[in-house]
N, C-alpha and C positions, 0 to 999 in steps of 0.2 A: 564536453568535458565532464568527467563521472565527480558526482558529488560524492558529500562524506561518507565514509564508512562507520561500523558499528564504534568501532575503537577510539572514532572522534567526539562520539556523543559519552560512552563511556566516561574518557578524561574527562570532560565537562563537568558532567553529573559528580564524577569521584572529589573532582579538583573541588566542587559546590558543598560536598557533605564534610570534605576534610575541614575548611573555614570555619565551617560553621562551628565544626565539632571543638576547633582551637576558639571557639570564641566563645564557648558556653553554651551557644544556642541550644534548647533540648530537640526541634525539630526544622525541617521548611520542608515548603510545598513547592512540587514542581510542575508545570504544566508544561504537555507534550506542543502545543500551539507557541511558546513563547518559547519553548530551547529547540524547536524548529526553526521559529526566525532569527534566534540567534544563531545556529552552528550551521544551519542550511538554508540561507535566505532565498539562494538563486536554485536551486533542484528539489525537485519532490523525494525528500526520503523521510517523511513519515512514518512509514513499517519499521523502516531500521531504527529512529530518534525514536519510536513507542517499545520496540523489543529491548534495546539498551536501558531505557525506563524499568522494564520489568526485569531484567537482568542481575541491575543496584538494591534489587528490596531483597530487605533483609525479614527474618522474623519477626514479627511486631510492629511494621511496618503496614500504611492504607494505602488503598485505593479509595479515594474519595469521589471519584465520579467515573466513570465509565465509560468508551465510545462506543456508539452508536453505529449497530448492524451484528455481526456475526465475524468480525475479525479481529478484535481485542487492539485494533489499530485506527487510529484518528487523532484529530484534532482536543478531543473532548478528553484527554487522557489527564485526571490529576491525580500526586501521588505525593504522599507526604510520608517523607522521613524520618526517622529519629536519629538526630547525630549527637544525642548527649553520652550515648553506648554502641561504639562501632564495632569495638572488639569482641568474638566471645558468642555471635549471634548468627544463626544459619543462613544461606541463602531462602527466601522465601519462594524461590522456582527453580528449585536445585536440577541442572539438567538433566533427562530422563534417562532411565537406566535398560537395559534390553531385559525383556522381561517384567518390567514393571508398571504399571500404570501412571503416568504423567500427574504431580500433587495437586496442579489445581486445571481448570479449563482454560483458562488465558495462558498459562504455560502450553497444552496440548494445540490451539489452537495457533499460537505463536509457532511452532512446530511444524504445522500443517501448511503456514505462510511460508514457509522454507522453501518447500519443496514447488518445484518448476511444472507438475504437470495437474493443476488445478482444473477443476472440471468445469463445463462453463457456469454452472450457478456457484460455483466459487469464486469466479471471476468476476461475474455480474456483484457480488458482493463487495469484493476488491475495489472497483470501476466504482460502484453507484458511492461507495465512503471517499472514493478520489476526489469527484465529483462534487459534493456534498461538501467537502472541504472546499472547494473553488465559487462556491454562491448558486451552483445548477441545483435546479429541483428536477428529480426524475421521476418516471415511471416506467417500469419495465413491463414487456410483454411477451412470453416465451423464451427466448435469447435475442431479443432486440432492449436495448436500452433509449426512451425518449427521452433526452434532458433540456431544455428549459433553463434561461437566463434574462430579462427584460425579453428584448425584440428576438435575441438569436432562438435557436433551433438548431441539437445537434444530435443526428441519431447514430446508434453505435449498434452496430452486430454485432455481438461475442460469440468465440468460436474457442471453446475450450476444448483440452482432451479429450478423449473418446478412445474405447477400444476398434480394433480395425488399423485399416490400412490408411494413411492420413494423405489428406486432397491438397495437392498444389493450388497454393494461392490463386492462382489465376484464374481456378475452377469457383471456387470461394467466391472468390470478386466477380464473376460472370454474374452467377446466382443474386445476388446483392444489387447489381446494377439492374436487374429487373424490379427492383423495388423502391428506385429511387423516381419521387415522383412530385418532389416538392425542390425547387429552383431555387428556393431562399435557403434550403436547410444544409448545415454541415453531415458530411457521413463520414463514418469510421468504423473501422474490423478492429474485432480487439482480441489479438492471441497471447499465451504465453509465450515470452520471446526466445526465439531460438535463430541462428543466423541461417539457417535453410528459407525461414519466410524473410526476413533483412535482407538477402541478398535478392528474391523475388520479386518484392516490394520494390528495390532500391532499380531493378532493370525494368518495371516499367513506366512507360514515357511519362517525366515530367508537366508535361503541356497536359496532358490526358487527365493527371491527378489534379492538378492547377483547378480544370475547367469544371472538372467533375465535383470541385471542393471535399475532395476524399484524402484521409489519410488513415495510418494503421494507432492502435496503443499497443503497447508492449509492457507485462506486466515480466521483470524478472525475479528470481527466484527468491527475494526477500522483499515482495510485493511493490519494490517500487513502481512505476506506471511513468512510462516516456511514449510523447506524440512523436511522430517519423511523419512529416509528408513528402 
């Protein structure tokens, strides 16, 4: 079942600054960790709960801490308000204009998470802050991802865009089962998702993926990240 969307976190946030504003309050703080487990307990949509974050700041408006990596998207996201003056004050990431350079770099960058054909060290970027948000410590090495949890072990191939003619998964997954050499360890392909590799993925044999302990990630086009085994 697809979790919430932008316009869910939106109201949230809207509904949080109008209270406050009817209450006197001159500010509050919001953190992307805590109106993630409110609005989205049960799905990963962090990307969209941090772009709706940055969507509500106004002018005069902080960022008080930052997430961690190169995707303006995480856990670590806080941002404080001012609801004593809602009326009257610009969007503080006003959407970009053709022609113009984007106001700030978590606006450009949030932008960049839109769009569906991420290259693989954009996606290694995406992945390792998923990750990272869930307790795994990783280490990447070329487009392999090593991550680390107490006892588990879970390696991830990522296979981002590229120009050229693009390889059916099947070829993908040959190459990869030559490298699987640890019996204890989880494996996983991580593409952007499109239903060409879903329906690939989804034809073959269940028992095969079971025993192999292989499944795909799927980042879509507003960075969320879903496992498929």
């Amino acid at each position: 079942m697809k979790g919430p969307g932008i316009n869910d976190y939106l109201q949230v946030i809207q509904e949080m600054k109008n209270k406050a504003h009817q209450e006197g309050v001159k500010y509050i703080e919001i953190s992307s960790k805590k109106l993630h487990e409110q609005v989205s307990p049960e799905h990963a949509t962090m990307p969209t709960c941090c772009q709706a974050i940055y969507k509500l700041m106004l002018e005069g408006d902080e960022i008080l801490r930052r997430p961690k990596g190169q995707t303006g998207f995480g856990s670590h996201l806080d941002v404080r308000y001012y609801t004593d003056q809602l009326e009257g004050r610009a969007a503080l990431f006003p959407p970009k204009k053709r022609g113009r350079p984007a106001k700030e770099e978590e606006l450009r960058k949030a932008e960049q998470m839109m769009k569906n054909n991420r290259t693989t060290e954009n996606l290694i970027q995406l992945i390792t802050a998923w990750l990272a948000e869930r307790g795994w410590e990783t280490n990447v090495e070329k487009n392999i991802i090593e991550a680390r949890k107490e006892e588990c072990k879970w390696l991830i191939n990522v296979q981002g865009s590229r120009r050229g003619r693009k390889q059916p998964l099947p070829v993908k997954l040959n190459a990869i089962l030559k490298e699987i050499d640890d019996e204890e360890a989880q494996y996983s392909i991580a593409f952007n998702d499109s239903t060409i590799y879903r329906k690939q993925w989804n034809d073959l044999p269940k028992v095969l993926k079971s025993k192999l302990k292989m499944s795909v990630l799927l980042a879509d086009k507003v960075g969320n990240i879903q496992e498929v085994k």
